[in-house]
N, C-alpha and C positions, 0 to 999 in steps of 0.2 A: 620566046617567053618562058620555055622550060628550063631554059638554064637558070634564070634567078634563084630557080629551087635546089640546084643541084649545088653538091655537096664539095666537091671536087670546084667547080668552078669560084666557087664562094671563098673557098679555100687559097687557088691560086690567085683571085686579086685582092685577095689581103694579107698575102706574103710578098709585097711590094718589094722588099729589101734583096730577093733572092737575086733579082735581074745583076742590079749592081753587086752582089758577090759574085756569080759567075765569071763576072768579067774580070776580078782579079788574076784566075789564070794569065788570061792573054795583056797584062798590064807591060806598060815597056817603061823605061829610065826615063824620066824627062828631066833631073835634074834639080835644081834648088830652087823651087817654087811655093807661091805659100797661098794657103786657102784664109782668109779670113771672116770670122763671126763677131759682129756686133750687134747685141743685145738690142732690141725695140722697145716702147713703153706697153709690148703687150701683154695681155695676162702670162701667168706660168707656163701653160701648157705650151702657148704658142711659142714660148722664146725655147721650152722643150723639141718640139719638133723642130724649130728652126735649126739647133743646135745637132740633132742629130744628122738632118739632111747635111749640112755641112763639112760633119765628119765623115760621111759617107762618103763627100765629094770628094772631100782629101785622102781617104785608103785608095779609093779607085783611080784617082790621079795619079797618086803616089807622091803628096802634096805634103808640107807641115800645116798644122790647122793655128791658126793664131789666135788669141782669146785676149781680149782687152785683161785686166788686170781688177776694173771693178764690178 
């Protein structure tokens, strides 16, 4: 229950992104593979995160990220 308050922990689960950068280190070749993202009719935000989870997936994969065009 004390941790909700603490400062440090609040901190590490809302630096979400760190896990998947660490991992870039130990990233290996896979090749010529492609991540793709297609937009949903949801508000902005949503198609915001969507978009970045995405490209996260593609650095950490070592993926091309594909984007519709409109």
């Amino acid at each position: 229950p004390n941790r909700i308050y603490d400062a440090d922990c609040i901190r590490h689960t809302m630096q979400y992104w760190s896990k998947g950068v660490s991992m870039i280190a130990n990233k290996r070749e896979i090749g010529n593979k492609y991540v793709t993202f297609l937009k949903d009719c949801g508000g902005w935000n949503n198609i915001r995160q969507g978009f970045e989870f995405h490209a996260m997936v593609a650095w950490v994969t070592n993926r091309t990220l594909v984007i519709p065009p409109d």
